[in-house]
C-alpha positions as CSV (number, residue, x, y, z in Angstrom):
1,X,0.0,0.0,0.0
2,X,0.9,3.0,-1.1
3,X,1.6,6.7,1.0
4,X,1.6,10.1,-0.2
5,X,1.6,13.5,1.2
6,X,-0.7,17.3,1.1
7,X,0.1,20.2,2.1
8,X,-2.1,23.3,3.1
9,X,-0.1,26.6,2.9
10,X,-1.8,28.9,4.7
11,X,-1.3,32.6,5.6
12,X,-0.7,31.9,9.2
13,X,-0.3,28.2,9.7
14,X,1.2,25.4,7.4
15,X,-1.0,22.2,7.8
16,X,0.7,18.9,6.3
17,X,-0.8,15.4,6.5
18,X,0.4,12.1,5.2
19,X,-2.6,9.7,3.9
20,X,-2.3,5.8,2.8
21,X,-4.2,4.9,-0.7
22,X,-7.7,4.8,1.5
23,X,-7.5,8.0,2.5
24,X,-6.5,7.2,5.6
25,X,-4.2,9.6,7.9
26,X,-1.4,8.3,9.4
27,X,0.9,11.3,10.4
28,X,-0.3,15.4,10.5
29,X,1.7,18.4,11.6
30,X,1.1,22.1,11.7
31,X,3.3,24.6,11.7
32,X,3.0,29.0,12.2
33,X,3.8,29.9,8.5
34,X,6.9,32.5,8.8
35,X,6.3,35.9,8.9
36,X,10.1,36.9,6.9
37,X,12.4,35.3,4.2
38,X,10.4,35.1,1.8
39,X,9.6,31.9,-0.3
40,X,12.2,29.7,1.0
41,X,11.6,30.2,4.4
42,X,8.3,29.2,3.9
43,X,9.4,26.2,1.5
44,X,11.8,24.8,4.1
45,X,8.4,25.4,6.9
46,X,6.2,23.5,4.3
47,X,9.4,20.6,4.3
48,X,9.4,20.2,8.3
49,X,6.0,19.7,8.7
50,X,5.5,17.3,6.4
51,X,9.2,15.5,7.5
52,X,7.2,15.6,10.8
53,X,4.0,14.2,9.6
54,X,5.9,11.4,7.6
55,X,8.2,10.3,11.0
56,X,4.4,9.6,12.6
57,X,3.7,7.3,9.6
58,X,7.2,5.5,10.6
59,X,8.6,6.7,7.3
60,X,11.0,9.3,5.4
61,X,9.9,11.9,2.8
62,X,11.4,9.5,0.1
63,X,9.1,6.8,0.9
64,X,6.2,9.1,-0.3
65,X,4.8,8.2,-3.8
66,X,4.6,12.3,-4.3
67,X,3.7,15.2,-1.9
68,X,0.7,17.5,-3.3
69,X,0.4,21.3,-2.5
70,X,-3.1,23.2,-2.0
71,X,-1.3,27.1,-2.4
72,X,-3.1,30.4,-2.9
73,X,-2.2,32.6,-5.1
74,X,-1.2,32.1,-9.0
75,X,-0.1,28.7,-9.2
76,X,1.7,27.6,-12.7
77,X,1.4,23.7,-12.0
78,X,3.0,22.7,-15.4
79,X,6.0,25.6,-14.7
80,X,6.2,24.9,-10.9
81,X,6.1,28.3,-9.7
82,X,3.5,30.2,-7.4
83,X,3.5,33.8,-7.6
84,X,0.9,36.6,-5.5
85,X,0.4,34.7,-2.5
86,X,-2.2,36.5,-0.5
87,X,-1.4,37.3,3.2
88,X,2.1,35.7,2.5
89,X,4.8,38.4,2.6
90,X,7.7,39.3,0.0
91,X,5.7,36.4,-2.4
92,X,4.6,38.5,-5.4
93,X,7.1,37.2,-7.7
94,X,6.7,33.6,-9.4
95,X,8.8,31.4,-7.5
96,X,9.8,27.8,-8.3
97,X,8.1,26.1,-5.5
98,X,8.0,22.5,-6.7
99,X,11.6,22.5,-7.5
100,X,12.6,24.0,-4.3
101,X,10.3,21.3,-2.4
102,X,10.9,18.3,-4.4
103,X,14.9,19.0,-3.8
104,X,13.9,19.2,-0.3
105,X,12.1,16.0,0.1
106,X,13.9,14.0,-2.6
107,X,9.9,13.4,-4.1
108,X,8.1,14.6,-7.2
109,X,5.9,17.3,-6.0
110,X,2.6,18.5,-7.7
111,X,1.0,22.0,-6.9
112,X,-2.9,23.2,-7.2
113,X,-4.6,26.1,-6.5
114,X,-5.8,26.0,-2.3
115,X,-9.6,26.9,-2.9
116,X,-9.7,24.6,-6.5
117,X,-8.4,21.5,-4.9
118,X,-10.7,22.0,-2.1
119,X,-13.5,22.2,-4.4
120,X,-12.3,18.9,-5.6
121,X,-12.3,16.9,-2.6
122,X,-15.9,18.1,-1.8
123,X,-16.4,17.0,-5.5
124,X,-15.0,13.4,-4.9
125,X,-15.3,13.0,-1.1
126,X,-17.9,15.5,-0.1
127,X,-20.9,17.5,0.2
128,X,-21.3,17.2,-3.6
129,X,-20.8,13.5,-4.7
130,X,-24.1,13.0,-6.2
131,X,-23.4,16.2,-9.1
132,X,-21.2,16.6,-12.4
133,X,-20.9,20.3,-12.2
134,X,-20.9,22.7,-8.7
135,X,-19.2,25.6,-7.5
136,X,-17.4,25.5,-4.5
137,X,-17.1,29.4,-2.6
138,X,-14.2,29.5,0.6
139,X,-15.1,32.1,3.0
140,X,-13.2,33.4,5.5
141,X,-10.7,36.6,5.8
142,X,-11.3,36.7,1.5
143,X,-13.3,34.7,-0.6
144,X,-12.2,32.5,-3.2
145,X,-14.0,29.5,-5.4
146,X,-13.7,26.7,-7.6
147,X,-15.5,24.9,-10.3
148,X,-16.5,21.7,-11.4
149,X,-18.3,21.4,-14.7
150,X,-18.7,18.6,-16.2
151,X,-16.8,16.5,-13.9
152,X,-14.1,18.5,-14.4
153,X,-11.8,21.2,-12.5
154,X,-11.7,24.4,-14.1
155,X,-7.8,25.9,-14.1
156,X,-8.9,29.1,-16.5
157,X,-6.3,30.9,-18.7
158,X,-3.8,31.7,-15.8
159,X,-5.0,28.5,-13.3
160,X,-7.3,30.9,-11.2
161,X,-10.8,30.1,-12.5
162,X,-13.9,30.3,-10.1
163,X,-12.7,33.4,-8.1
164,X,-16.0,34.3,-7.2
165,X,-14.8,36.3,-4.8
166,X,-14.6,39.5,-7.5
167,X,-18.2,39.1,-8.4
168,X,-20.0,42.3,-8.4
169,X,-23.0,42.1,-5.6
170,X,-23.3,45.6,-5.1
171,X,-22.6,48.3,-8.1
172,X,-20.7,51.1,-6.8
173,X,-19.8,49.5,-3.6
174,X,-17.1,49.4,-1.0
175,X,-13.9,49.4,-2.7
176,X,-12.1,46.0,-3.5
177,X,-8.2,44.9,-2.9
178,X,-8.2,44.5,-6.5
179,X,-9.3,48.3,-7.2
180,X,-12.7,47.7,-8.6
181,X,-16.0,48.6,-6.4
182,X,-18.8,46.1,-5.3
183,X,-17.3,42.7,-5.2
184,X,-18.6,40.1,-3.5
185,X,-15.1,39.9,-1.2
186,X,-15.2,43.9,-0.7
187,X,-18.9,43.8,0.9
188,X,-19.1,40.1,2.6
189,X,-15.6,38.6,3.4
190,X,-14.6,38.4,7.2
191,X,-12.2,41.5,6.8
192,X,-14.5,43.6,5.0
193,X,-17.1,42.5,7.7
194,X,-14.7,44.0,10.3
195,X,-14.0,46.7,8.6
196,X,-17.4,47.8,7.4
197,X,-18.8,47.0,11.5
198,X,-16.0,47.9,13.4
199,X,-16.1,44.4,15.1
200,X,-14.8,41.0,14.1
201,X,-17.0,38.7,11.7
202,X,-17.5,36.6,14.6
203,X,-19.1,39.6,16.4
204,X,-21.8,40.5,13.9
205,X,-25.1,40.9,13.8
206,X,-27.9,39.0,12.9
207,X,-28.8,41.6,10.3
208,X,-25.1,41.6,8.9
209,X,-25.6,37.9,9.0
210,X,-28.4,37.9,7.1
211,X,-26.8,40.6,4.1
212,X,-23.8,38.3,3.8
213,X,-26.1,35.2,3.3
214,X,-28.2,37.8,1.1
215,X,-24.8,38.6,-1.1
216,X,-23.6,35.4,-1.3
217,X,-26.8,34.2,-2.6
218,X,-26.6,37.1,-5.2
219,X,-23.4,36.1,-6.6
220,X,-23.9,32.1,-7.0
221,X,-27.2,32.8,-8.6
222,X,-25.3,35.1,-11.4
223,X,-22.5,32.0,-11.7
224,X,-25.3,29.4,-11.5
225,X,-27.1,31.4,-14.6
226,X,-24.2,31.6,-16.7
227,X,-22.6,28.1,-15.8
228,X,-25.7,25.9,-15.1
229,X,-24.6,24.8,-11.7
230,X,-27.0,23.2,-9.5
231,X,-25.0,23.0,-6.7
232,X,-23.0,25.3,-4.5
233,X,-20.8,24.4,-1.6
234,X,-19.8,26.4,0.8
235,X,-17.0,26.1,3.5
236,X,-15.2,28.8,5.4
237,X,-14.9,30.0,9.2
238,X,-16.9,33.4,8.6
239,X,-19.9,31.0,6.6
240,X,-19.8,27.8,8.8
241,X,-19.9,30.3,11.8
242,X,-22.8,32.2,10.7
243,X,-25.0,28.7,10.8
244,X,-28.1,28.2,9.6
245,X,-29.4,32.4,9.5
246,X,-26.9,32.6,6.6
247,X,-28.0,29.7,4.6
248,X,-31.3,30.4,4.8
249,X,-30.5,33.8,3.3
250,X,-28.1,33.4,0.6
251,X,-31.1,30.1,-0.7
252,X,-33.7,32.8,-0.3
253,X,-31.6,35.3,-3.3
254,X,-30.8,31.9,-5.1
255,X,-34.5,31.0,-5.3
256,X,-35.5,34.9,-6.4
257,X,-32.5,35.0,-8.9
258,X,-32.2,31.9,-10.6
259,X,-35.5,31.6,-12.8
260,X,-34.2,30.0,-15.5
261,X,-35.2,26.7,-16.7
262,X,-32.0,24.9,-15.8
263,X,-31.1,26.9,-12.6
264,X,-34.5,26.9,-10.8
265,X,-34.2,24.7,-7.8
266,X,-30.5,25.7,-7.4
267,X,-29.3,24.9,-4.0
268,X,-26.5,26.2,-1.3
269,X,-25.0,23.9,1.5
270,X,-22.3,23.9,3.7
271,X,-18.6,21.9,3.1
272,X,-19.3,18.2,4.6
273,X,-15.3,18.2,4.8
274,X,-15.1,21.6,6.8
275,X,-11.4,23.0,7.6
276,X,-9.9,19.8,5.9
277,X,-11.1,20.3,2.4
278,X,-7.9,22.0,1.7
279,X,-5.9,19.6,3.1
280,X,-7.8,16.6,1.6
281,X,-7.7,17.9,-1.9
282,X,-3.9,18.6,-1.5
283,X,-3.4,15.0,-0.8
284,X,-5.4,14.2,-3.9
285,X,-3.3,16.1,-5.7
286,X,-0.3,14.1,-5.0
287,X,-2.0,11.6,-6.9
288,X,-1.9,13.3,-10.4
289,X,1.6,12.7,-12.1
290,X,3.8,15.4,-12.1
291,X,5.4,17.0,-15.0
């Protein structure tokens, strides 16, 4: 039987598991992702934790059939590099992070977008086993999404399809990181939630509660429309936290937005895999051969 690593790089922790062929974890580790040096500092963080989470499995990073990498940012899987990492400093640059890790851990190595691979293992393993095509929406300090259609992952042009996150919900809106007005991650993540209230997301009211919900439902309706989706999953600390109020919000703008035919009836859930659908869909990804 075979083992095989994922890795979640997060903007404040590193999160690396080692899974047999059933899915099965038999070592994890998490590590504070470093706050200075740059890209190798944080390669040679990514190569402890998953040296530590290989030692539980009573093996050596060798012994792995391939290490896979959920990353956010711009991720050039077939040129190895990851470049604009969000909340990652002095990472705007492409750098060659399969390379750099692969040396590292003396295995071939295989990168993915963070939010895409999740959407993938909620695809295979999750909330949304039953469908072909779905959109899966990551809430938490930003938003980001991935795509399904199909049966198929959407990459996109530059590997960053389903960023949902810079739909416009509200014309003329607060202004976005990205410099346009109105997106969905300007009016509704859990930093715009802070800064728009004055309090943490955690902290907000059941009338804020309900407008997220409310814009969240706005924007899956317009990708539902375009892309015929009949399923969107949602995972995320800002939505999970919110519960049920949220939900029930962001179904009510689906079922007064979608009218069409095809997207009448299209429905919003929460993650089944939670916090480890990153994690899980890195680990798939180690499964994919590398170029």
């Amino acid at each position: 039987m075979g083992i095989r690593g994922g890795i979640d790089l997060g903007g404040t922790k590193i999160q690396a598991v080692v899974v047999d062929d059933g899915g099965d974890v038999l070592g994890s580790s998490r590590m504070p992702t470093p706050t200075t040096g740059g890209p190798p500092d944080v390669a040679e963080t990514m190569a402890e934790a998953i040296r530590d989470a290989a030692k539980q499995a009573d093996a050596d990073t060798g012994d792995l059939e391939g290490v896979g990498v959920g990353s956010p940012g711009a991720v050039a899987d077939d040129e190895g590099t990851v470049a604009a990492a969000r909340n990652l400093p002095d990472w705007e640059e492409a750098y060659p992070l399969r390379d750099d890790l692969s040396s590292r851990l003396d295995t071939r190595v295989r990168l993915g977008n963070d939010v895409q691979v999740a959407t993938d293992a909620e695809f295979e393993l999750g909330a949304a086993q039953q469908y072909s095509s779905i959109l899966g929406v990551f809430w938490g300090t930003g938003v980001g999404g991935g795509i399904v259609l199909d049966g198929r992952l959407l990459d996109g042009e530059s590997g960053n399809a389903g960023h949902i996150g810079h739909v416009i919900v509200e014309p003329g809106g607060h202004e976005c990181g990205c410099g346009a007005r109105g997106c969905l991650e300007a009016e509704a993540s859990g930093s715009a939630i802070a800064r728009i209230t004055g309090a943490p997301a955690r902290d907000a009211s059941a009338e804020v509660r309900e407008r997220t919900g409310m814009l969240v439902g706005r924007a899956v309706a317009s990708v539902a429309n375009l892309l015929d989706l009949p399923l969107a999953v949602v995972a995320g600390s800002v939505a999970l936290g919110f519960g049920e109020p949220f939900f029930a919000a962001a179904q009510r703008e689906l079922d007064a937005s979608c009218r069409l035919d095809f997207s009448r009836g299209t429905r919003i859930v929460p993650a089944a895999l939670g916090a480890d659908g990153p994690l899980i869909g890195a680990a798939r990804v180690a499964l994919q051969h590398s170029p």
